[in-house]
C-alpha positions as CSV (number, residue, x, y, z in Angstrom):
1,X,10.0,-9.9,22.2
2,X,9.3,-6.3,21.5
3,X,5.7,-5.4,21.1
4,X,3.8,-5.5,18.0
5,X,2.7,-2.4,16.4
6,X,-1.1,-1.4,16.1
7,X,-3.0,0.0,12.9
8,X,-5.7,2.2,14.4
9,X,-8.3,-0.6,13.7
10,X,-6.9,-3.2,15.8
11,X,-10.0,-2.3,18.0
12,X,-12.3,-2.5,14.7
13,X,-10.5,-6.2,13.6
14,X,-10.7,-7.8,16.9
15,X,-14.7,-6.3,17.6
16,X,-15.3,-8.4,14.4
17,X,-13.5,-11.1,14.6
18,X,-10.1,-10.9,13.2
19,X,-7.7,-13.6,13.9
20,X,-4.8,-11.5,14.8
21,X,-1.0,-12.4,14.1
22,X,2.3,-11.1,13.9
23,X,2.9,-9.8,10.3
24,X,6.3,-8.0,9.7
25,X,6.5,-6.3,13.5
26,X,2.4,-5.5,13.3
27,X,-0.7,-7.2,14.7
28,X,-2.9,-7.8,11.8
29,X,-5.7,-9.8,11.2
30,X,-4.7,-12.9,8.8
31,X,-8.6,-14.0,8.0
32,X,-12.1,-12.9,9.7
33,X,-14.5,-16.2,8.9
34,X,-12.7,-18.2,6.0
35,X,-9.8,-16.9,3.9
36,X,-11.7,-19.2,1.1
37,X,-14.7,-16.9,1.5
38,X,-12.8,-13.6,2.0
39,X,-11.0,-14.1,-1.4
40,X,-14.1,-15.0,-3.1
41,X,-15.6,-12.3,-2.1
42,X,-13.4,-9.8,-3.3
43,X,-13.2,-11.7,-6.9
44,X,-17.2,-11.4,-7.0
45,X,-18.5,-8.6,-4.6
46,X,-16.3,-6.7,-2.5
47,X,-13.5,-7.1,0.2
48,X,-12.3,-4.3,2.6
49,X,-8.9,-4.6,3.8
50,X,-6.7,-2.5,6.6
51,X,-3.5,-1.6,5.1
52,X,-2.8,1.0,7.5
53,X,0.9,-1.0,8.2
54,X,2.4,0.9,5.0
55,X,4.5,3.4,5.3
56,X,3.9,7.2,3.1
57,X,6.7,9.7,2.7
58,X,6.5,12.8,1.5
59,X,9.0,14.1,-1.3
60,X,9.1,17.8,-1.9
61,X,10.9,20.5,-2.9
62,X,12.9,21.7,-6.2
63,X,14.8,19.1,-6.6
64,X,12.1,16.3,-6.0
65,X,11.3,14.7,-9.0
66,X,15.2,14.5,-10.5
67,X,15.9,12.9,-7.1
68,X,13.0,10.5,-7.5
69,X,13.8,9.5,-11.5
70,X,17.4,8.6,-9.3
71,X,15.9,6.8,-7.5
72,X,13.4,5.0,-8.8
73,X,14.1,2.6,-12.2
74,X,10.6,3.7,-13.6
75,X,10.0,7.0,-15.4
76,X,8.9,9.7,-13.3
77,X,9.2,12.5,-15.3
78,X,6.0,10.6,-17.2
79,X,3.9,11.6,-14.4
80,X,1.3,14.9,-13.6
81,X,-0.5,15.5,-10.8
82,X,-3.1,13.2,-9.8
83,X,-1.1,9.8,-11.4
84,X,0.6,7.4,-9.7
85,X,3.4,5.3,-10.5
86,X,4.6,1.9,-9.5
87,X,8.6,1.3,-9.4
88,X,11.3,-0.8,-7.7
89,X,13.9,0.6,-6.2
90,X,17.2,-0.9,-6.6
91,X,20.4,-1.0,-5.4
92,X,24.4,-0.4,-7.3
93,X,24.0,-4.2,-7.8
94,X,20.2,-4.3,-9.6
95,X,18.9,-6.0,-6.3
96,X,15.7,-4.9,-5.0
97,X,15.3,-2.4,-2.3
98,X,11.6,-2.4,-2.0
99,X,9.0,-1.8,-4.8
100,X,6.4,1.2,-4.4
101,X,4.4,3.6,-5.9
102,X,4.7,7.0,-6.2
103,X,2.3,10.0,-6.1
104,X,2.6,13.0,-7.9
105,X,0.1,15.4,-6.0
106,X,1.9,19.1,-7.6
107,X,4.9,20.5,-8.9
108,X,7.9,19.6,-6.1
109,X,5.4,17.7,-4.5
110,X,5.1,13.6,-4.4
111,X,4.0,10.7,-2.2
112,X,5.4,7.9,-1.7
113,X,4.0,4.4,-0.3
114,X,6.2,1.9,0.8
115,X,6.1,-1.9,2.3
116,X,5.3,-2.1,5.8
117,X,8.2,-4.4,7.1
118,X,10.9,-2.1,5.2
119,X,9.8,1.0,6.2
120,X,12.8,2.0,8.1
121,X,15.4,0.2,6.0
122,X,13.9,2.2,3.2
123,X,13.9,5.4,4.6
124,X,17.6,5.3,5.5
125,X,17.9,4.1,1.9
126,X,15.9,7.2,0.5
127,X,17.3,10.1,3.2
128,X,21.0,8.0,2.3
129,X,20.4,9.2,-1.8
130,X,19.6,12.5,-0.9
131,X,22.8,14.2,-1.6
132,X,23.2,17.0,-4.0
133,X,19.3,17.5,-4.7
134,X,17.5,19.8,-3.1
135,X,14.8,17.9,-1.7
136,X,13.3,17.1,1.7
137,X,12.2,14.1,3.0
138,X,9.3,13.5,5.3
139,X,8.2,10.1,7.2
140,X,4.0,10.5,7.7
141,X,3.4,6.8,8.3
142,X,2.2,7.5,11.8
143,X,-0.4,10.0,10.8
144,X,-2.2,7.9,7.8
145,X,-4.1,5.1,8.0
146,X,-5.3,2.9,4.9
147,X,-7.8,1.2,3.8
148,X,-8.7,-0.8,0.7
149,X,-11.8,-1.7,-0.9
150,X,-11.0,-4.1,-3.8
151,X,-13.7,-6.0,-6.1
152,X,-16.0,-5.9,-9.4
153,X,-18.4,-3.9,-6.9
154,X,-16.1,-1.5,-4.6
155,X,-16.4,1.3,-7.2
156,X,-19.9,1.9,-6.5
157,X,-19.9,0.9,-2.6
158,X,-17.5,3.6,-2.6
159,X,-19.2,6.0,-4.7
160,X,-22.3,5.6,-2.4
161,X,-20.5,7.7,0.6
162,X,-18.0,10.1,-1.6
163,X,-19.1,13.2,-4.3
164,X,-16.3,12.8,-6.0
165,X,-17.0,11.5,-9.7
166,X,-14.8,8.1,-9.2
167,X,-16.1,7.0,-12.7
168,X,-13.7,9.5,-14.0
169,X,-10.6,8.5,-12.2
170,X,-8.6,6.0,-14.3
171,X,-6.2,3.4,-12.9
172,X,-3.2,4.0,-11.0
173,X,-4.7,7.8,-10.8
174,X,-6.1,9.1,-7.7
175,X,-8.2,12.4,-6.3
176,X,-8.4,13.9,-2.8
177,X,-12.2,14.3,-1.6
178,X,-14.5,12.9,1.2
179,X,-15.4,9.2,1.6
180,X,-18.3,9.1,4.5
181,X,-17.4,12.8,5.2
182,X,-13.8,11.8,6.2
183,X,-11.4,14.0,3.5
184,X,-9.5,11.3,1.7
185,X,-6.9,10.6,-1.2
186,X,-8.1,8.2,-3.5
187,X,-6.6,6.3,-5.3
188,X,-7.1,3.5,-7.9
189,X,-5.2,0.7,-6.9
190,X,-4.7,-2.0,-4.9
191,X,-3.0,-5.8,-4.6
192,X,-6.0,-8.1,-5.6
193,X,-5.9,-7.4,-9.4
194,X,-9.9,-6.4,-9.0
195,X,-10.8,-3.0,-9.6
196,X,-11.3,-0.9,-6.4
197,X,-9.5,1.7,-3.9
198,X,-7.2,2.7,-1.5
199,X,-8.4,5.6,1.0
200,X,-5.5,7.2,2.7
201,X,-6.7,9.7,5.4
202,X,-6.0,10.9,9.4
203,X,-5.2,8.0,11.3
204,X,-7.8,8.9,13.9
205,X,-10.8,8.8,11.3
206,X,-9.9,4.9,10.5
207,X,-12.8,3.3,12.5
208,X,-15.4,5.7,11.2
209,X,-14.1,5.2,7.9
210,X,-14.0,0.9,8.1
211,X,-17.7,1.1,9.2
212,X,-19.0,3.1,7.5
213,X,-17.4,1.4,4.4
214,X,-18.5,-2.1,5.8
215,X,-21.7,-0.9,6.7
216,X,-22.5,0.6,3.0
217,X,-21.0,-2.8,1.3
218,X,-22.4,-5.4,3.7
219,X,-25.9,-5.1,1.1
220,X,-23.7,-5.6,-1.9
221,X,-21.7,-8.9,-0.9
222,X,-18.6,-6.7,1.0
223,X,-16.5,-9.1,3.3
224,X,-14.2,-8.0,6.0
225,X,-10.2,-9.6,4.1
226,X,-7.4,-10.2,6.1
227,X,-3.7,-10.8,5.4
228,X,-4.8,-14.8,4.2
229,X,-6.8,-13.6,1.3
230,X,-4.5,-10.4,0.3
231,X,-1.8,-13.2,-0.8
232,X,-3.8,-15.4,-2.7
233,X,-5.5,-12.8,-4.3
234,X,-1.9,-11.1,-5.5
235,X,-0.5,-14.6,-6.2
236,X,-3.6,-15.3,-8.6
237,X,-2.8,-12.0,-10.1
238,X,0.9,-12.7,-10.9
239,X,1.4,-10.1,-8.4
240,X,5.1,-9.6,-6.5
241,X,5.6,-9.2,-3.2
242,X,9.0,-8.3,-1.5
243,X,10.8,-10.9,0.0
244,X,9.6,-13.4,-2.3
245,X,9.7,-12.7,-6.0
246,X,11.7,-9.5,-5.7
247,X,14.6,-9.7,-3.5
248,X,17.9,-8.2,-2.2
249,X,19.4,-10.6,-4.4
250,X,16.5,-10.7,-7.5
251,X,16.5,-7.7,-10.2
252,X,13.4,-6.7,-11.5
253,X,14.5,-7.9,-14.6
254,X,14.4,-11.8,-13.2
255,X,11.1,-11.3,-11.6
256,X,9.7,-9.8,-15.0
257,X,9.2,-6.6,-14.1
258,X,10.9,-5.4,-16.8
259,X,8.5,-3.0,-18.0
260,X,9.2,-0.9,-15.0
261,X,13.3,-1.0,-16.0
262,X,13.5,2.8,-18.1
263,X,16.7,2.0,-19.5
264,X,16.5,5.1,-22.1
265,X,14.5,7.4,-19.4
266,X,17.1,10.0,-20.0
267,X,18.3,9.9,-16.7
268,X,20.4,7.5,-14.7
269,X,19.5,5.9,-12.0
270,X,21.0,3.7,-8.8
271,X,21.4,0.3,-10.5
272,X,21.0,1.4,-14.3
273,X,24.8,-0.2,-14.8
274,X,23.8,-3.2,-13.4
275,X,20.4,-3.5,-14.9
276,X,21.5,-2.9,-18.4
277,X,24.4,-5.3,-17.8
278,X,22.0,-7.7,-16.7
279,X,19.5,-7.0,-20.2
280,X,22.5,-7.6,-22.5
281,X,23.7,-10.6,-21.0
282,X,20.5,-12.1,-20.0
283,X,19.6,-12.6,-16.8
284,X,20.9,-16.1,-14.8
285,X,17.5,-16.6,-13.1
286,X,14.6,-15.9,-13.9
287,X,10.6,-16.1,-11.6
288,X,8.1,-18.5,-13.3
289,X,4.5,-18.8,-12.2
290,X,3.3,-22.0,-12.0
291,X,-0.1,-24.5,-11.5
292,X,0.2,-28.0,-10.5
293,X,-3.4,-29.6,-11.3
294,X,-3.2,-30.8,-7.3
295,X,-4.4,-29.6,-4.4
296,X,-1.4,-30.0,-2.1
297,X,0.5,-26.7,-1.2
298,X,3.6,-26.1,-2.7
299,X,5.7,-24.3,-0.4
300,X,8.2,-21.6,-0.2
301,X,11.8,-23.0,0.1
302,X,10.5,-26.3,-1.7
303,X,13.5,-27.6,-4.3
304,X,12.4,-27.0,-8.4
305,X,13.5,-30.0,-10.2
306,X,14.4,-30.5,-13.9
307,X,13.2,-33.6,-15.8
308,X,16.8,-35.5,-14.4
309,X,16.0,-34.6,-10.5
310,X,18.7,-32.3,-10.6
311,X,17.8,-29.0,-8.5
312,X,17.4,-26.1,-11.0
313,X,15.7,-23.6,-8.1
314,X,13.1,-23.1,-5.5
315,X,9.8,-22.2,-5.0
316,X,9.2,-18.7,-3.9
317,X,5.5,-18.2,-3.5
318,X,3.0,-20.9,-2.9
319,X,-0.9,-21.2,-1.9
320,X,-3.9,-22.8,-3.0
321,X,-6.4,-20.9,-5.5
322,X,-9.8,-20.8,-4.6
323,X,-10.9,-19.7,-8.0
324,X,-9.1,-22.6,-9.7
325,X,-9.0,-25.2,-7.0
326,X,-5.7,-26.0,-7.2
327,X,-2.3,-25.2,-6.1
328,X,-0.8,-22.4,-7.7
329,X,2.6,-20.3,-7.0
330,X,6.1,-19.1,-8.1
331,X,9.7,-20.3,-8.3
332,X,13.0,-18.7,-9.1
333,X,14.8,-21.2,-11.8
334,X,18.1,-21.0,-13.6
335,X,17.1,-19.0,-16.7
336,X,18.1,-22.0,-18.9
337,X,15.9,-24.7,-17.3
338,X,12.8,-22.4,-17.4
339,X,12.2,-24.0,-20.9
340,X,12.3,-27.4,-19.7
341,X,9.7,-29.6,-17.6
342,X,10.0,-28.5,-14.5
343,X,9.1,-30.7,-11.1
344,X,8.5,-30.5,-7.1
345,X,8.5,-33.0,-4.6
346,X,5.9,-33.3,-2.2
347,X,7.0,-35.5,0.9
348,X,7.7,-38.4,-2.0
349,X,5.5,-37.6,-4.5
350,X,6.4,-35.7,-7.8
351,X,4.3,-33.1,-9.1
352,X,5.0,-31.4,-12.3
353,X,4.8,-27.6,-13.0
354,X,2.4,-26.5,-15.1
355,X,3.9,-22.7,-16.3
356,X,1.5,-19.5,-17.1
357,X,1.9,-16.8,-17.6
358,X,0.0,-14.6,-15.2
359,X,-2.8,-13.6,-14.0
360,X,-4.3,-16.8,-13.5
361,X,-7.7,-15.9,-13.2
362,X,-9.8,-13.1,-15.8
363,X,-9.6,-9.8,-13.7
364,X,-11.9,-6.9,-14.0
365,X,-9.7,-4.1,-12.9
366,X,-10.6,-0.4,-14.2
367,X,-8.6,0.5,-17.5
């Protein structure tokens, strides 16, 4: 077994006690108290959450943002400094690289942040499209660390120790200035659906940062969230996460993600062919999100049934909502049964699917 990888608040996670596990090749803390308290407590006050386990890139140079509108099946030319941008990536096929965002900091010059367990199948991917643009392509994942403060009150926790104006920075833009003195970039988003956001800055000014953040939120209701909580809060929000609803083998057009899919961007892009191909034939599967009015789990790998028990797909996501109290998730079906009652069976017992569309719960994110 090769050892796991540390964020540079291991120290800080374990000090308060983080359960630490093995999460794609990094020791992370899954839950602190009570993933049922973490999550609540970022859908009424304020969590704080270590994603330092990303991975940023750096994209510059002439070339830069033709090579990224290749890449990428989202519209980059769309963005200006200070905006960010989430996109899949795909492959020829339409499959899914990895999904990310990308930041346009200046003219030539973009940041990229990518999922933690594909980090070095996705920078092969991006150094391997490189060809015939003049662009350069940096890995800085061992100098940033990240941290995320998500809920209705992380805006003004983190207003409290910065003096830049957050009020004015709309979602999915972002701003580089100090949080507790430590120079940041940041940016408004995160994975809960809540409003909040994510402070990338020097790997070495982590624990200051994560203190002085828990120790400015602690009055307002902020919880320490681990790994336990960040998935049921993105499941709630109809979030997808790679692996599950997006795939090697799932387009963004059968996960619903079509709104990221610039067909008429006025530039091609790796898996356009495919992707359009897909849009004019319809696509074979398709993701559904689903309640079940139970509290039993449904989980991933579990059969979908149609209304004769034949097998019509399988679950894909699966947890138990603390917001609704009740098992919630997602399933990859055969596009044609997605209409039809849908089933899952629970060591012997049936349970129907109750489909939504998401996010299951009223969010409050910034507009």
């Amino acid at each position: 077994m090769s050892e796991l990888k540390r964020t540079p608040l291991r120290d800080f996670h374990a000090a308060h006690g983080g359960r630490l596990v093995d999460f794609a090749g990094w020791e992370m803390p899954v839950q602190y108290r009570s993933i049922l308290e973490e999550h609540k407590a970022v859908r009424t006050a304020a969590g704080l959450f270590d994603v330092s386990h990303m991975g940023e890139v750096d994209v510059r140079g002439p070339g830069a943002a033709a090579f990224l509108n290749r890449l990428v099946t989202n519209d980059v030319a769309k963005l200006f400094p200070g905006r960010v941008l989430y996109s899949p990536m795909c492959q020829p096929n339409g499959g899914v690289v990895d999904d990310l965002l990308v930041y346009m900091r200046g003219v030539d010059d973009y940041f990229l942040c990518i999922n933690a367990g594909n980090i070095d199948k996705d920078l092969a991917w991006i150094r391997g499209q490189t060809a015939g643009f003049d662009v350069t392509v940096t890995d800085r994942s061992p100098d940033y660390a990240l941290i995320a403060v998500q809920g209705p009150k992380a805006a003004g926790i983190v207003q409290s120790l910065s003096g830049a104006k957050l009020e004015a920075v709309r979602y999915y833009h972002f701003v580089e200035g100090t949080v507790a003195g430590i120079h940041c970039l940041i940016s408004r988003t995160g994975y809960t659906g809540e409003d909040g956001f994510e402070l990338y800055h020097a790997a070495g000014d982590a624990p200051a940062l994560a203190a002085a953040l828990l120790a400015a939120g602690q009055p307002h209701g902020l919880q320490l969230a681990g790994l336990g909580a960040r998935d049921s809060l993105r499941l709630e929000a109809g979030y997808p996460l790679y692996g599950h609803e997006i795939t090697a083998d799932v387009s963004p057009l059968a996960a619903g993600l079509g709104w990221t899919v610039k067909l008429d961007k006025g530039a091609d892009f790796v898996g356009r062919d495919a992707l359009l191909a897909e849009k004019q034939a319809g696509a074979r599967q398709r993701v559904v999100f689903f309640r079940t009015g139970d509290r039993r789990i449904v989980r991933a790998e579990s059969a979908v049934l149609d209304g004769a028990g034949h097998t019509v797909g399988k679950v894909v996501s699966g947890t138990l909502s603390p917001i609704l109290n009740e098992a919630i998730g997602s399933a990859l079906v055969d596009a044609a049964a997605a209409a039809q009652p849908l089933q899952v069976d629970i060591r012997g017992t049936k349970l129907n699917l109750h489909l939504v569309k998401p996010p299951f719960v009223e969010l409050k994110k910034s507009s």
